[in-house]
VOPAGU-2260 file (C-alpha; in pm, 1 decimal, decimal comma):
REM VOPAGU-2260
SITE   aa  ch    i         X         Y         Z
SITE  UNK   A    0    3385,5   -2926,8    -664,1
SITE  UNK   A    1    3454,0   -2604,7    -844,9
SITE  UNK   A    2    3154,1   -2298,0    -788,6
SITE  UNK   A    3    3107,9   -1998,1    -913,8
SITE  UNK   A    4    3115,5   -1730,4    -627,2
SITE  UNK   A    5    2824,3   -1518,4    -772,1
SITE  UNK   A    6    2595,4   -1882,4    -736,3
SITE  UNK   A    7    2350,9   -1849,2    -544,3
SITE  UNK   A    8    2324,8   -2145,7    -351,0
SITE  UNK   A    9    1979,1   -2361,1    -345,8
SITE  UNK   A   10    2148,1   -2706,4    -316,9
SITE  UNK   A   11    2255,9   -2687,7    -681,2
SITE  UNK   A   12    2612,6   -2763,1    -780,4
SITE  UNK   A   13    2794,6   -2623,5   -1092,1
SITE  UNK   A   14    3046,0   -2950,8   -1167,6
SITE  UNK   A   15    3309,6   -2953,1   -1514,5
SITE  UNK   A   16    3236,5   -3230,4   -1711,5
SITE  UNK   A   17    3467,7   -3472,8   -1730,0
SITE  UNK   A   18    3601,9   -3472,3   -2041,9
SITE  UNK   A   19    3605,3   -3127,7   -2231,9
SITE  UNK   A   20    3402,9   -3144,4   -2563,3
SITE  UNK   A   21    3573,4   -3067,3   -2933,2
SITE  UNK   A   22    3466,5   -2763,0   -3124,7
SITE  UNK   A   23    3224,5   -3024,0   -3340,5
SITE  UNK   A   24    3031,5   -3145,9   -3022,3
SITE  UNK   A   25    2965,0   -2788,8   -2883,4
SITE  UNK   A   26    2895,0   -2678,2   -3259,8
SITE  UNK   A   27    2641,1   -3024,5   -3244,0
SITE  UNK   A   28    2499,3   -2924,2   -2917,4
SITE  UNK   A   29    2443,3   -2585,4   -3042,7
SITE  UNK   A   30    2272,1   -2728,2   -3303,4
SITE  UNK   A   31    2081,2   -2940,4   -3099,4
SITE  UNK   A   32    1938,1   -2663,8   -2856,2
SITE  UNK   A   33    1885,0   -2436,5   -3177,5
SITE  UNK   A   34    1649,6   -2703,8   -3314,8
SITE  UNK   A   35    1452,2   -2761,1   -2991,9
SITE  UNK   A   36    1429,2   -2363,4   -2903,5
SITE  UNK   A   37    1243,2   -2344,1   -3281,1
SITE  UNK   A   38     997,6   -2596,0   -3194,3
SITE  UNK   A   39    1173,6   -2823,9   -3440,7
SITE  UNK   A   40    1027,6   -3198,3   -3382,9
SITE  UNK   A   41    1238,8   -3495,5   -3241,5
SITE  UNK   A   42    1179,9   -3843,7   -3176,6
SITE  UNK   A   43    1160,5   -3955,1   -2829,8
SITE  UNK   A   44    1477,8   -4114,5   -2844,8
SITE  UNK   A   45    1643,3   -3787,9   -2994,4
SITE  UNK   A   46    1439,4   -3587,0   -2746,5
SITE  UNK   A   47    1580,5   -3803,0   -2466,0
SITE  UNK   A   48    1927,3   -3692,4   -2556,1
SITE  UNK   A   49    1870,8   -3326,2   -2589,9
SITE  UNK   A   50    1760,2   -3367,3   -2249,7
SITE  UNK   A   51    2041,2   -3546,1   -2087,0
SITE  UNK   A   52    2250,4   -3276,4   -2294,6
SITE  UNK   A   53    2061,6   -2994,8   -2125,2
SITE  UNK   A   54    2126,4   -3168,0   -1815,6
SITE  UNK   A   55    2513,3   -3157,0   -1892,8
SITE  UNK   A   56    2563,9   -2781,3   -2000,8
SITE  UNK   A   57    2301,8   -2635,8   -1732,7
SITE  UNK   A   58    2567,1   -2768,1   -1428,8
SITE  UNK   A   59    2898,6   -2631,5   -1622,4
SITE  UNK   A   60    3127,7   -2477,1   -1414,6
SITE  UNK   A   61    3119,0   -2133,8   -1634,4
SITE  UNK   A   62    2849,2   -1933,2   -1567,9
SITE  UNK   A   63    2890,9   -1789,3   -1949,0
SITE  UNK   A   64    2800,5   -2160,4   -2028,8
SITE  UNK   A   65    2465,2   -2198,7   -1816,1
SITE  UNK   A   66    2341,9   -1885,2   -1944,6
SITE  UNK   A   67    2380,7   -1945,4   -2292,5
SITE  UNK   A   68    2153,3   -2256,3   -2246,8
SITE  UNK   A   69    1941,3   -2022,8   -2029,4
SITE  UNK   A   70    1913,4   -1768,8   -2320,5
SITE  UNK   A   71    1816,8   -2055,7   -2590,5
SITE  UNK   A   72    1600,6   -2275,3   -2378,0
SITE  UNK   A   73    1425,1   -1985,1   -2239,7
SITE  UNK   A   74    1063,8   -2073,9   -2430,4
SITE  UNK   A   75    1104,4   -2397,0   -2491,5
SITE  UNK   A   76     803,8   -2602,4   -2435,2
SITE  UNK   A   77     918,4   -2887,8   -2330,0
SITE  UNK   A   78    1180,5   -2811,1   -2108,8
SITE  UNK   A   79    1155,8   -3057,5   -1780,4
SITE  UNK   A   80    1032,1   -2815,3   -1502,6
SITE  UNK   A   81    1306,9   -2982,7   -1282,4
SITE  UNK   A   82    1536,1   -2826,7   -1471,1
SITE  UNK   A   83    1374,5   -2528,6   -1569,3
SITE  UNK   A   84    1359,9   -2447,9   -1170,7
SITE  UNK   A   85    1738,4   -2551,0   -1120,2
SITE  UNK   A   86    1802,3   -2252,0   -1380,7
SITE  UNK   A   87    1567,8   -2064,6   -1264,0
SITE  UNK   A   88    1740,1   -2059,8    -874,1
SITE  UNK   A   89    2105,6   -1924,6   -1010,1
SITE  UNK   A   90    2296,2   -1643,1   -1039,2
SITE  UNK   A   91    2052,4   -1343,9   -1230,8
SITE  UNK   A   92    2228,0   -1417,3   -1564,3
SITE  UNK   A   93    2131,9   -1786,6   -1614,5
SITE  UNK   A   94    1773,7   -1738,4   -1435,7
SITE  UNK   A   95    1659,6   -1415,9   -1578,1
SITE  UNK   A   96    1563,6   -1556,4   -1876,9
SITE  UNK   A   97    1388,1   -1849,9   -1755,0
SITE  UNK   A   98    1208,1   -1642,6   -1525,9
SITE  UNK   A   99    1058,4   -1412,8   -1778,5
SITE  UNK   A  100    1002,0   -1639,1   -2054,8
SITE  UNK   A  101     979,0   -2024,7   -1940,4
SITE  UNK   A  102     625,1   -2150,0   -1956,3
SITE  UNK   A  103     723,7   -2493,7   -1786,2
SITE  UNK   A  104     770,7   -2290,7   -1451,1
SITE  UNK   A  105     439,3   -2313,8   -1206,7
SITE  UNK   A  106     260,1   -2065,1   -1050,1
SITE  UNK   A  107     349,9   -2227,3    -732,7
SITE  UNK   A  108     699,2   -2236,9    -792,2
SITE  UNK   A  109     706,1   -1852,5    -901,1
SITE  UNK   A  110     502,4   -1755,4    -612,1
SITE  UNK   A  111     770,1   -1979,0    -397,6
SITE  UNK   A  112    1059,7   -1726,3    -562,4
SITE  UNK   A  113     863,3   -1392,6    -465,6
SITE  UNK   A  114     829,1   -1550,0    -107,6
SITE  UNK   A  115    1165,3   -1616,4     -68,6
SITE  UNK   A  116    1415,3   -1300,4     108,3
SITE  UNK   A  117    1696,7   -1425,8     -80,5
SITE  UNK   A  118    1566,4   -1409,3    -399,0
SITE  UNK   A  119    1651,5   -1021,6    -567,7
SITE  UNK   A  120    1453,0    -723,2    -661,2
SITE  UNK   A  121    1581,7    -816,1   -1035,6
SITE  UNK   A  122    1450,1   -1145,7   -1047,4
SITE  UNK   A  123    1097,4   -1026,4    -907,9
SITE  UNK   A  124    1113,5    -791,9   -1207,4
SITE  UNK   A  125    1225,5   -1054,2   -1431,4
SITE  UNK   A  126     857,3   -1248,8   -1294,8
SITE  UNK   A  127     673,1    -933,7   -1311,5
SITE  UNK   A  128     738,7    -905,1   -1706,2
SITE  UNK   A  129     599,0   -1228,5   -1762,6
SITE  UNK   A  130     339,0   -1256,4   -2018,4
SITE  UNK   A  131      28,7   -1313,2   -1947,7
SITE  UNK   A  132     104,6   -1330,7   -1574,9
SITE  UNK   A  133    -130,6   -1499,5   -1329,9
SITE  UNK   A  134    -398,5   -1374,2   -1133,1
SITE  UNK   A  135    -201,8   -1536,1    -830,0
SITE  UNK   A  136      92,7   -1467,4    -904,3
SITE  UNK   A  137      37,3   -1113,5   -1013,4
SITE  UNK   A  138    -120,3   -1056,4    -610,3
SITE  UNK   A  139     209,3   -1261,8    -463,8
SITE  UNK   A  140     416,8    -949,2    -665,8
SITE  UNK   A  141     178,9    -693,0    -539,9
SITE  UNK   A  142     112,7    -790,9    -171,4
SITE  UNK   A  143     459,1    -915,3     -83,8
SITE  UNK   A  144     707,6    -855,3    -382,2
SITE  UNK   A  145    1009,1    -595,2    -409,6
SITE  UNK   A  146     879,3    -238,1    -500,1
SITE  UNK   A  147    1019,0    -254,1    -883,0
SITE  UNK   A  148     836,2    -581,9    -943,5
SITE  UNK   A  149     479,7    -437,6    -804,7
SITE  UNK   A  150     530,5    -135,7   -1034,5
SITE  UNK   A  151     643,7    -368,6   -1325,0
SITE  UNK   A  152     349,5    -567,1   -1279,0
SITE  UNK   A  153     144,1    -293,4   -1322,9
SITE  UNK   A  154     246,2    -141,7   -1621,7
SITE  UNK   A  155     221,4    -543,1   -1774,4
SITE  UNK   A  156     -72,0    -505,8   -1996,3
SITE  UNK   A  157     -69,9    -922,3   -2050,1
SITE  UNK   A  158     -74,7    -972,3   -1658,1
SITE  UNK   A  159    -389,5   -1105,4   -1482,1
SITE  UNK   A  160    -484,3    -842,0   -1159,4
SITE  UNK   A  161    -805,8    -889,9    -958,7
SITE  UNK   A  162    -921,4    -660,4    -719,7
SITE  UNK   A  163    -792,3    -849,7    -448,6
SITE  UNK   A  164    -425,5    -797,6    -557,2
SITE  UNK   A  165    -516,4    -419,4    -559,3
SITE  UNK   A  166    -671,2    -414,0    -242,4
SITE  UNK   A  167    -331,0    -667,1    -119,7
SITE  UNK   A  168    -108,8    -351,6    -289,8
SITE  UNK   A  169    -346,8     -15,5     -99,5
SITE  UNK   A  170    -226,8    -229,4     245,8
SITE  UNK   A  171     181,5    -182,7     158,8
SITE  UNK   A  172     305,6      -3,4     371,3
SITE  UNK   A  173     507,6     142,7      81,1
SITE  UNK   A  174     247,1     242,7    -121,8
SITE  UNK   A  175     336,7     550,6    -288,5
SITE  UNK   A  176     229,2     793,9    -533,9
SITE  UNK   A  177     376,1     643,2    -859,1
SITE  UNK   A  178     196,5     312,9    -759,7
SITE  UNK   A  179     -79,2     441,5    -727,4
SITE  UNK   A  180     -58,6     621,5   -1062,2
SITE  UNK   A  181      -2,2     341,1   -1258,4
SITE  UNK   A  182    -326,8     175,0   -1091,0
SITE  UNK   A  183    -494,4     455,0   -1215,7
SITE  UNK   A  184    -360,0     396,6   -1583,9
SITE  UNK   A  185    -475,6      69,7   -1611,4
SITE  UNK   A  186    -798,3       2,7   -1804,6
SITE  UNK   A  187   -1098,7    -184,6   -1681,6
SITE  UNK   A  188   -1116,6    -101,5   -1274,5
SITE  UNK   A  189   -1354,3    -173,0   -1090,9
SITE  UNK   A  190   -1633,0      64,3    -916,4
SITE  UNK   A  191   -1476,3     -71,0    -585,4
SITE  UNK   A  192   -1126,9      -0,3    -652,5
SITE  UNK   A  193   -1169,6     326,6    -761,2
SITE  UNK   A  194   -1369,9     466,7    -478,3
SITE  UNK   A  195   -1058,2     302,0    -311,8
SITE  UNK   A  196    -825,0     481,4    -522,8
SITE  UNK   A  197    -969,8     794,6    -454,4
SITE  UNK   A  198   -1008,5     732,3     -45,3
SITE  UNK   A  199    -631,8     682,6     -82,2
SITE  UNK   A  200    -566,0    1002,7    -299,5
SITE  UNK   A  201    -738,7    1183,8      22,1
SITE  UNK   A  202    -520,0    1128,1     264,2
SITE  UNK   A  203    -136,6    1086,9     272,6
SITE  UNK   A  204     173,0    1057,4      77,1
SITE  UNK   A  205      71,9    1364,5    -167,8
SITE  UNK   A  206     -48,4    1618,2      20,7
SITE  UNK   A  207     245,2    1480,5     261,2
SITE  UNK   A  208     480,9    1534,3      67,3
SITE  UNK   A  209     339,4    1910,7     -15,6
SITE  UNK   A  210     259,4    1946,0     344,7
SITE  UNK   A  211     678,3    1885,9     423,5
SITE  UNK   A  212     754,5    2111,1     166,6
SITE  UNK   A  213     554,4    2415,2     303,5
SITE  UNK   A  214     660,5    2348,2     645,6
SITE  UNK   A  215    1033,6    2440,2     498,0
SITE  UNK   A  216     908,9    2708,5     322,6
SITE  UNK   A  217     723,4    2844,6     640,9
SITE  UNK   A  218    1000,0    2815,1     884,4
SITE  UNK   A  219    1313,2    2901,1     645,0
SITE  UNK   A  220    1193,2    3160,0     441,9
SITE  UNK   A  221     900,4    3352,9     715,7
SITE  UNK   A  222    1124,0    3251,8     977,8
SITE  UNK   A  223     842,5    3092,7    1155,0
SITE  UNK   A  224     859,9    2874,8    1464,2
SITE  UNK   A  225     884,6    2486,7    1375,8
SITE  UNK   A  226     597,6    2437,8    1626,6
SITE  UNK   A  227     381,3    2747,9    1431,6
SITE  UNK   A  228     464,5    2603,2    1135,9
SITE  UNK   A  229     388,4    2257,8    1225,4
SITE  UNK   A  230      31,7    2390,8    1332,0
SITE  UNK   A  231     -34,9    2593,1    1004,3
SITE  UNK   A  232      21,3    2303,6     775,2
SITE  UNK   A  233    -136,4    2002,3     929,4
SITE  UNK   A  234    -476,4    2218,2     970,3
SITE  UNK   A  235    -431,8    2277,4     586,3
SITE  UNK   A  236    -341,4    1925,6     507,5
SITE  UNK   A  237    -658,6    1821,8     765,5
SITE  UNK   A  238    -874,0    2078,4     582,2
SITE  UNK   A  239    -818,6    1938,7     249,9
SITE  UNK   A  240    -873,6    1642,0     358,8
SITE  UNK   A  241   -1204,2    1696,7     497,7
SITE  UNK   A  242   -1337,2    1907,5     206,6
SITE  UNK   A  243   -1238,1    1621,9      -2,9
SITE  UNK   A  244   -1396,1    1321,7     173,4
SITE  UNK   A  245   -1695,2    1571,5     203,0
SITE  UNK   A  246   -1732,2    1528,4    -132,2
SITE  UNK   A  247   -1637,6    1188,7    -210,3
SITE  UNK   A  248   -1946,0    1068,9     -60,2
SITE  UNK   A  249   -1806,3     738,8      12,5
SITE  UNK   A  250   -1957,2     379,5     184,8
SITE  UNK   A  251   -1928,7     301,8     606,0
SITE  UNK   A  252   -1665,0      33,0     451,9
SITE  UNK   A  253   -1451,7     280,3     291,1
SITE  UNK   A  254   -1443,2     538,5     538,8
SITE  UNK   A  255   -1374,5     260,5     855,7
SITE  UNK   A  256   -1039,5     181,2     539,9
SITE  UNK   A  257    -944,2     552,7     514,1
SITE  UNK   A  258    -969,0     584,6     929,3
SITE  UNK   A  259    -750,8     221,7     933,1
SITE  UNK   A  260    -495,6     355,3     696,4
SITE  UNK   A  261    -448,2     704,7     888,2
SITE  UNK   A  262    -450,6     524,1    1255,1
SITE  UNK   A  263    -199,1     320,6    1118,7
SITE  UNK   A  264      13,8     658,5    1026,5
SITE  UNK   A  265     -68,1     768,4    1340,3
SITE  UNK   A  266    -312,4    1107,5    1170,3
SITE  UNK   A  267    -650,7     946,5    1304,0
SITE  UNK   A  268    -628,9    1287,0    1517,4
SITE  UNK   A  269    -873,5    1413,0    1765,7
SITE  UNK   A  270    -908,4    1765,2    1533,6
SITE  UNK   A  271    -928,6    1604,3    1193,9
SITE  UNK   A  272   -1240,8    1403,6    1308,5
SITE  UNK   A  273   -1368,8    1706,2    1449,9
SITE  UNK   A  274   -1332,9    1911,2    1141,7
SITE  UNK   A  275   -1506,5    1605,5     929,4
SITE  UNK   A  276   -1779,3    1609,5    1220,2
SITE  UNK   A  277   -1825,3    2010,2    1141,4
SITE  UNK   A  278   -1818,0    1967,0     741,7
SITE  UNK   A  279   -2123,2    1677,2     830,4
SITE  UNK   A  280   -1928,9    1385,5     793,7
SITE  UNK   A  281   -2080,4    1156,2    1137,9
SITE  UNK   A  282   -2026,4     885,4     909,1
SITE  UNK   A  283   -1627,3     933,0     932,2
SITE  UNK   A  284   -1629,3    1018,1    1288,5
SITE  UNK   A  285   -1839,8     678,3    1344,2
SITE  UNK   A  286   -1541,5     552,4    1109,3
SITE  UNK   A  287   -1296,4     639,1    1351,2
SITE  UNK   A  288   -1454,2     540,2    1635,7
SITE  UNK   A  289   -1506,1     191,3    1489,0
SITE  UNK   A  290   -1145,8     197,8    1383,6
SITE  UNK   A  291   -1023,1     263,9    1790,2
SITE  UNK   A  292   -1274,0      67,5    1960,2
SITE  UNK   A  293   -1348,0    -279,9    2021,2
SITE  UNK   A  294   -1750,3    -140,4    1998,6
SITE  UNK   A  295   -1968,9    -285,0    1677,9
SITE  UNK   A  296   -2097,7      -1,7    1390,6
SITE  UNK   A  297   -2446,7     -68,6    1556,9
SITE  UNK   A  298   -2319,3      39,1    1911,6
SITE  UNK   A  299   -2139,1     316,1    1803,3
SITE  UNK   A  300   -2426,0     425,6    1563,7
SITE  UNK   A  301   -2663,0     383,7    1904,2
SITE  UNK   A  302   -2404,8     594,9    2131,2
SITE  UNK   A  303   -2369,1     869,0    1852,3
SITE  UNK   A  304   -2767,1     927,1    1784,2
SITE  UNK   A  305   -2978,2     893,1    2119,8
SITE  UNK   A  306   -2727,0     807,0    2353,6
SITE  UNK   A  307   -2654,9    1140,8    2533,9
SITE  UNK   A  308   -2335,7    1349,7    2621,3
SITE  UNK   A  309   -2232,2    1167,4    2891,5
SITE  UNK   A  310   -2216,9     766,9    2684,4
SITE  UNK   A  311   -2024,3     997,0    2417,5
SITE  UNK   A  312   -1799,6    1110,0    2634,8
SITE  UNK   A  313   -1722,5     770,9    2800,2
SITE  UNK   A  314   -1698,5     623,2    2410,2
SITE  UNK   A  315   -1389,0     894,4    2324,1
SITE  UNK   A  316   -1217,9     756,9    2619,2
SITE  UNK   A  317   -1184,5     398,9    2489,0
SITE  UNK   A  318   -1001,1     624,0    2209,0
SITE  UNK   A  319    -636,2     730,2    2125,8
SITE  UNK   A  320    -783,8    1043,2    2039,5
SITE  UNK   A  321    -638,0    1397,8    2279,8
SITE  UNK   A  322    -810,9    1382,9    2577,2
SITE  UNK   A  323    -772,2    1734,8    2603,0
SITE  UNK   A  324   -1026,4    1766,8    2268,8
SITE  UNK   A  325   -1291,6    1559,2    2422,3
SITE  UNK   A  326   -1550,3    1837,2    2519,0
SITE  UNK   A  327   -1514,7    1971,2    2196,4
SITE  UNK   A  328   -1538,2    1689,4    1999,7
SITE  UNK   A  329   -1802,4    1495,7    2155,1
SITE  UNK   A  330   -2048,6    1831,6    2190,7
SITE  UNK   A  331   -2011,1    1838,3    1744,2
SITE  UNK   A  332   -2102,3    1504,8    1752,1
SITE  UNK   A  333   -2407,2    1569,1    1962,3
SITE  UNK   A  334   -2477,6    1833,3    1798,1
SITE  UNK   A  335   -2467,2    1734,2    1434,1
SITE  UNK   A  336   -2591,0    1412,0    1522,7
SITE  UNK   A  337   -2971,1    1642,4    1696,5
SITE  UNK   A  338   -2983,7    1792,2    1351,1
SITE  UNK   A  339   -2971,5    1462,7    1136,0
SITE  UNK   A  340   -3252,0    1346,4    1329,7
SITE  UNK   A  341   -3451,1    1628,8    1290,3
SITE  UNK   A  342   -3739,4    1646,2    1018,1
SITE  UNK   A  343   -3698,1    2025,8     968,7
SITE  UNK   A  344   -3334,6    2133,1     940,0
SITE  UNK   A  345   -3195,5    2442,7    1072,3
SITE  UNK   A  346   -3035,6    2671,9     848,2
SITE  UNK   A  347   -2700,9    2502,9     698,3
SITE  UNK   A  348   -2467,1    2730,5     952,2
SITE  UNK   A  349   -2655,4    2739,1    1250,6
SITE  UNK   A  350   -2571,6    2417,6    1419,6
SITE  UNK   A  351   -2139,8    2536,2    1320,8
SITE  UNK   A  352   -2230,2    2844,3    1508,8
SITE  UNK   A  353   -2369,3    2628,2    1794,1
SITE  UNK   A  354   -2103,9    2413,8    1818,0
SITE  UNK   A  355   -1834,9    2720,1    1780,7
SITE  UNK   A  356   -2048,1    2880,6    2050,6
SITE  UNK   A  357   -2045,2    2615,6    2319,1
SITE  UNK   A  358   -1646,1    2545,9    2241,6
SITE  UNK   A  359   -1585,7    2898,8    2313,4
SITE  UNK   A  360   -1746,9    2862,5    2608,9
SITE  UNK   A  361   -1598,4    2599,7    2767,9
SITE  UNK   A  362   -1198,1    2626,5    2648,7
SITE  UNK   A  363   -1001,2    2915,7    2761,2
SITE  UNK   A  364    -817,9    3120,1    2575,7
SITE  UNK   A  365   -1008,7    3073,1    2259,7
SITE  UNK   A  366   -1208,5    3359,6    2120,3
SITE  UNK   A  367   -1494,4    3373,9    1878,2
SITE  UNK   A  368   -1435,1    3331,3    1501,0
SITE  UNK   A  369   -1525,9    3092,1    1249,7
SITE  UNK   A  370   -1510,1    2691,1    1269,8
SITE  UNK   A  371   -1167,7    2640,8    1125,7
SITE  UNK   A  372   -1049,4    2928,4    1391,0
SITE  UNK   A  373   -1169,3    2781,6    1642,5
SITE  UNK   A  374   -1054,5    2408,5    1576,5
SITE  UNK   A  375    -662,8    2617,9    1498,9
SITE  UNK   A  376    -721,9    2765,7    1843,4
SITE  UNK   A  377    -872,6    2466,6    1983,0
SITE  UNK   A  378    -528,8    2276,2    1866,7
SITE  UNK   A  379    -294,1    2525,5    1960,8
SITE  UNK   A  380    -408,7    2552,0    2344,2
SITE  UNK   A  381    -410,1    2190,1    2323,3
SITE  UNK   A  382      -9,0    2200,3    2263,7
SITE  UNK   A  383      31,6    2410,5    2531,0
SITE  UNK   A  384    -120,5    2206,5    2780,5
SITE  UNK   A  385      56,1    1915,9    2672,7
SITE  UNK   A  386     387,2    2100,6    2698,8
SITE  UNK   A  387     364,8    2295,6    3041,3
SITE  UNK   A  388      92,6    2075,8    3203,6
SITE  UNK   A  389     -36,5    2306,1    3365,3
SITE  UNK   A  390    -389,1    2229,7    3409,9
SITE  UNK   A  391    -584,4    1904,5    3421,1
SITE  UNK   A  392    -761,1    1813,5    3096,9
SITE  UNK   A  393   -1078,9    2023,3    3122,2
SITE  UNK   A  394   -1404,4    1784,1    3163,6
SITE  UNK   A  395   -1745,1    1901,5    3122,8
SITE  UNK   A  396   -1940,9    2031,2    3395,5
């Protein structure tokens, strides 16, 4: 049996017919697949033939031949979904076509080709330009597919995309900024998707990519330590990050996704949620304690409002979060937590200055100075422990 070496194999074979056919029969058969690719109408028995004639040419040895029936078959009707799925399974030239344009192929069947490893980034794409695309196929492409075919479907104007398929997409571990630009230039989202959209924009690959950028800048160009460097640049990318979700307002549900997605990138840090507990944002610290605990939001809301000092501190523990931060952070929390429950509020600085105050007081080697300060201290002495290990973790009195 002769094969092609580009096939790829499925358990289809590529045989020569027997006996080659004249100029006249190919010019017939032409003529023939012409007529049917037109919509032209046949009788059954006539129909029947084109068929079996189909059958013939899509098995030819050259792969020139099978994709010349691919190319004029491609949105035909009628084409027997047997057949339409053996073209649709070979090398990229014959199935490309079939792939974009064949109606006869099932959702099942396309969602069965983005599912399967062997089958290319190019014939994703080839799915991903399909008119009209399904709802489930579209979230196969998104969830699952190659990175060209979930930005192809995307920009498809005609394809079908529920929220679910761009809440499958946010969990890609790929996700990255031009995806999520092209969510943002479709029309019609949802309320949901873009307060997703924007917890998203908060936190990683942008300001990432910024934030390696100006650690270059800091260390080749001021010569400063990598370590210095490291320091200056994280507290700016945490910074922004907190003034942003300050303002974004945003549900328990989306915060416990933004705390998930930054665990996961290992920048659920013991600083960042004590900069979002100092801008007033419990409900992200709660977030993040949800995110590292096995405790329930109504536990962790109990622990963090009438609970005390001491259940706080036991709470961080079941945390990844830097043991060596756990005074600090846990005394904010108190603190901020005293002032939501109050009916008269204190001035708007007054419980920062308390919470500056007391972290002064217990760290050493951390002097007065404003919030931010004092968390950059707070995280620098905290390297320096970790690194000569030279004192135990300090606990509270």
């Amino acid at each position: 049996m002769a094969k092609d070496d580009n096939i790829k194999s499925k358990g289809v074979s590529h045989t020569t017919p027997k006996t080659p056919h004249t100029p006249a029969q190919m010019s017939n058969m032409a003529n023939t697949l012409s007529q049917l690719a037109a919509g032209g109408t046949l009788s059954d028995t006539d129909l029947a033939k084109a068929h079996a004639l189909l059958e013939e040419l899509s098995v030819d040895a050259e792969v020139r031949v099978r994709a010349a029936v691919s190319r004029a078959i491609a949105e035909y009707p009628l084409l027997p979904a047997s057949l339409a799925q053996q073209l649709a399974q070979d090398v990229l030239e014959v199935a490309g076509p079939i792939l974009e344009n064949s109606p006869v192929l099932s959702d099942a069947f396309l969602i069965s080709q983005i599912e399967d490893q062997e089958t290319s980034e190019e014939a994703q794409v080839k799915i991903a330009r399909r008119e009209k695309l399904s709802v489930d196929v579209s979230h196969s492409l998104l969830q699952s597919g190659a990175v060209a075919a979930a930005e192809t479907v995307l920009t498809n104007a005609t394809a079908e995309i529920a929220d679910d398929g761009l809440q499958a997409l946010f969990r890609r571990d790929d996700l990255s900024g031009k995806m999520m630009t092209l969510v943002a230039a479709r029309d019609g989202l949802s309320e949901p998707i873009i307060t997703r959209c924007h917890g998203i924009l908060l936190t990683d690959h942008f300001d990432r990519e910024f934030g390696h950028q100006a650690r270059t800048l800091l260390i080749e160009k001021h010569a400063l330590p990598p370590e210095m460097a490291n320091t200056i640049v994280e507290a700016a990318l945490e910074d922004a990050l907190t003034r942003a979700a300050a303002d974004a307002c945003s549900p328990e549900q989306d915060l416990e996704l933004l705390a998930e997605h930054l665990n996961a990138r290992d920048e659920l840090t013991a600083s960042l949620v004590l900069r979002m507990v100092c801008s007033g944002s419990l409900d992200f610290a709660k977030a993040a304690f949800r995110v590292q605990t096995t405790r329930s939001r109504e536990e962790i809301a109990i622990t963090f409002f009438g609970a005390g000092t001491e259940a706080l501190g036991e709470l961080y523990l079941e945390t990844d979060l830097d043991p060596y931060l756990r005074f600090a952070v846990t005394v904010a929390i108190k603190r901020m937590a005293e002032e939501h429950n109050k009916t008269n509020k204190s001035a708007e600085d007054k419980p920062i200055k308390d919470i500056s105050r007391e972290i002064v007081g217990f760290y050493r080697g951390i002097a007065p100075a404003s919030i931010d300060q004092v968390i950059s201290s707070l995280c620098h002495e905290a390297d320096r422990w970790r690194k000569t290990n030279a004192a135990p973790t300090p606990q509270p009195a």
